[in-house]
C-alpha positions as CSV (number, residue, x, y, z in Angstrom):
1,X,-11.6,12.4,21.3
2,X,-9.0,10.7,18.7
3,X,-11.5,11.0,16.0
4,X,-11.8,14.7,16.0
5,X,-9.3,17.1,13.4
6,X,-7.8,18.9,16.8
7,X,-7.0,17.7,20.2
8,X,-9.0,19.9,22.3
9,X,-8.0,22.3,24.6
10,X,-9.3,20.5,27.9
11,X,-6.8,17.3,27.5
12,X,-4.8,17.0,30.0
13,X,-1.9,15.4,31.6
14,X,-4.4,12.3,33.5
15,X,-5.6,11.6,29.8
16,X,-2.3,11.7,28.4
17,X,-1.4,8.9,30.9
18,X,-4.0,7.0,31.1
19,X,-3.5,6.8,27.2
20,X,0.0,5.5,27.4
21,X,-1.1,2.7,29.8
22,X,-3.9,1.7,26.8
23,X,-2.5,-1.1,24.6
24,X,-4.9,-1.0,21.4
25,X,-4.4,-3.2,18.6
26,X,-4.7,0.1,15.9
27,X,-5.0,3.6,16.4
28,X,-6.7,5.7,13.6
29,X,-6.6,9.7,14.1
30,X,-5.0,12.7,12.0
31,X,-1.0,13.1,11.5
32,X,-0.9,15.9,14.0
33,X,-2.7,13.4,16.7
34,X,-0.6,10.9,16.1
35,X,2.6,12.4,16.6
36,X,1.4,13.9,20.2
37,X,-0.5,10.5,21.9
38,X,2.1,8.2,23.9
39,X,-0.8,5.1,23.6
40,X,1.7,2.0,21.5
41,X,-0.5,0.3,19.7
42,X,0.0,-3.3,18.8
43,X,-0.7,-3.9,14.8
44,X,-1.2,-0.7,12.7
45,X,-1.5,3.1,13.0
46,X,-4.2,4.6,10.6
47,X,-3.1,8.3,9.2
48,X,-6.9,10.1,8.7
49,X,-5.9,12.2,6.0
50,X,-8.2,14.9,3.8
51,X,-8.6,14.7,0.4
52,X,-4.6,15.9,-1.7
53,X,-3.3,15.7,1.3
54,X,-1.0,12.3,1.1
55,X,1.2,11.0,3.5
56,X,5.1,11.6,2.2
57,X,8.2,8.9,2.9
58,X,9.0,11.5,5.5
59,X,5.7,11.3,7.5
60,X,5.6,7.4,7.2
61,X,9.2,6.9,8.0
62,X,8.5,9.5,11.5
63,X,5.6,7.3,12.5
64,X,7.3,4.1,12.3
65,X,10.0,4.9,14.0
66,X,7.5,6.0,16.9
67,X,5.4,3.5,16.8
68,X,7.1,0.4,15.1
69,X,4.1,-0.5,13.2
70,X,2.7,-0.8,9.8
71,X,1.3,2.6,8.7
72,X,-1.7,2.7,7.0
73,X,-3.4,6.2,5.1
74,X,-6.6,6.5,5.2
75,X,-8.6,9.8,3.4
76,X,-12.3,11.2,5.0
77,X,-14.1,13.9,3.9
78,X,-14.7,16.8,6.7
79,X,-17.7,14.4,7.7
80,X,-15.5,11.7,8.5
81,X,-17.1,9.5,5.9
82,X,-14.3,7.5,4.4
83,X,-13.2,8.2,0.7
84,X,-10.3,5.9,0.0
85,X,-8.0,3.3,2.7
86,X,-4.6,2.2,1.8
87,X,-3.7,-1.4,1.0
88,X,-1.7,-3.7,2.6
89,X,0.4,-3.5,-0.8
90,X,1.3,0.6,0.5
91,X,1.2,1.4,-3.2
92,X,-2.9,2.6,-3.5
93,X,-5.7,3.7,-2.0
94,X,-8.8,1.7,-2.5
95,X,-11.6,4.0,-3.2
96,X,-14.8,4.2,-2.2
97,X,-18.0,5.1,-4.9
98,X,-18.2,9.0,-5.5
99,X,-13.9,9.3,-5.2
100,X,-13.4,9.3,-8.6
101,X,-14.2,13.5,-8.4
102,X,-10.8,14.0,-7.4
103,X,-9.4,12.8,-10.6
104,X,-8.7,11.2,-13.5
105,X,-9.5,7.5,-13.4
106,X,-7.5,4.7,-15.1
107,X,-8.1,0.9,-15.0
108,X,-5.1,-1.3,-13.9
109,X,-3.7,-3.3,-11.7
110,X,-3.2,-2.6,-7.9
111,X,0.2,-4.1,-6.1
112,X,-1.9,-5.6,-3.5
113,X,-3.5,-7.7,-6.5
114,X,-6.8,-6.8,-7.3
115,X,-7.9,-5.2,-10.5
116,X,-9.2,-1.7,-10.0
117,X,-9.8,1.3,-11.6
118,X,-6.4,3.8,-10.1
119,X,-7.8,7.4,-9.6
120,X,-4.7,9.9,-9.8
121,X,-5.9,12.7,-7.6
122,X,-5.1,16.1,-8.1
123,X,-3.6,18.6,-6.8
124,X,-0.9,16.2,-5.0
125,X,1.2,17.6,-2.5
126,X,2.4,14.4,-0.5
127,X,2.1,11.2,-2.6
128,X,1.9,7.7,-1.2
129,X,5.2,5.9,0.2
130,X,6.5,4.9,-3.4
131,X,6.6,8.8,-4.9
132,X,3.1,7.3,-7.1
133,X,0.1,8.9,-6.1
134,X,-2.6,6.4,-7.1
135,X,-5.9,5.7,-5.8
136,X,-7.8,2.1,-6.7
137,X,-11.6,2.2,-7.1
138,X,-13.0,-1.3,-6.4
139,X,-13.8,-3.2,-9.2
């Protein structure tokens, strides 16, 4: 249920519950999602974001005061097959082979260490956390 774009019309209040009372370690589902579930997870909450569509310092700073967690942005395409993740360093996205048609790649170093080459997708509307929108291919 979580995984889909839109909650659907038929949850109700006993899900909604029953959700609260779950205690997950992560919780990975769209901005919208996340700012309706009561569940508290324990580690992480994953934004599933589509492609241009970045997570602003607004967005992140909303979620962690909800959730008290580290926030973590990760882009799928309408498939749900994953095209970049953000790194623990919340400065990149690491992407996956084939992202590099959503702009112009550069190589250089990522904040969370590696060497990668940093995709700078466009158009941006919401850039990552530090106002940079970057994405890392893996090396």
């Amino acid at each position: 249920m979580l995984c889909q774009w839109e909650t659907p019309a038929r949850f109700d209040e006993s899900e909604r519950e029953r959700l609260a009372l779950w205690k997950p370690q992560a919780i990975a589902a769209s901005l919208s999602q996340l700012l309706r579930i009561t569940a508290a997870p324990t580690h992480a909450v994953i934004v599933l974001a589509r492609p241009g569509d970045f997570l602003g310092g607004a967005e992140r700073d909303q979620l962690w005061q909800r959730f008290q967690v580290p926030v973590f942005e990760q882009m799928i395409d309408s498939d749900g097959r994953l095209i970049a993740y953000e790194c623990e360093g919340h400065y990149a996205l690491h992407a996956t082979p084939g992202a590099d048609r959503f702009g112009d790649v550069r190589r250089e170093r990522c904040l969370c260490g590696c060497e990668a080459d940093l995709l700078f997708p466009e158009p941006v509307r919401h850039p990552p956390h530090n106002d940079a929108a970057r994405v890392c291919l893996p090396a």
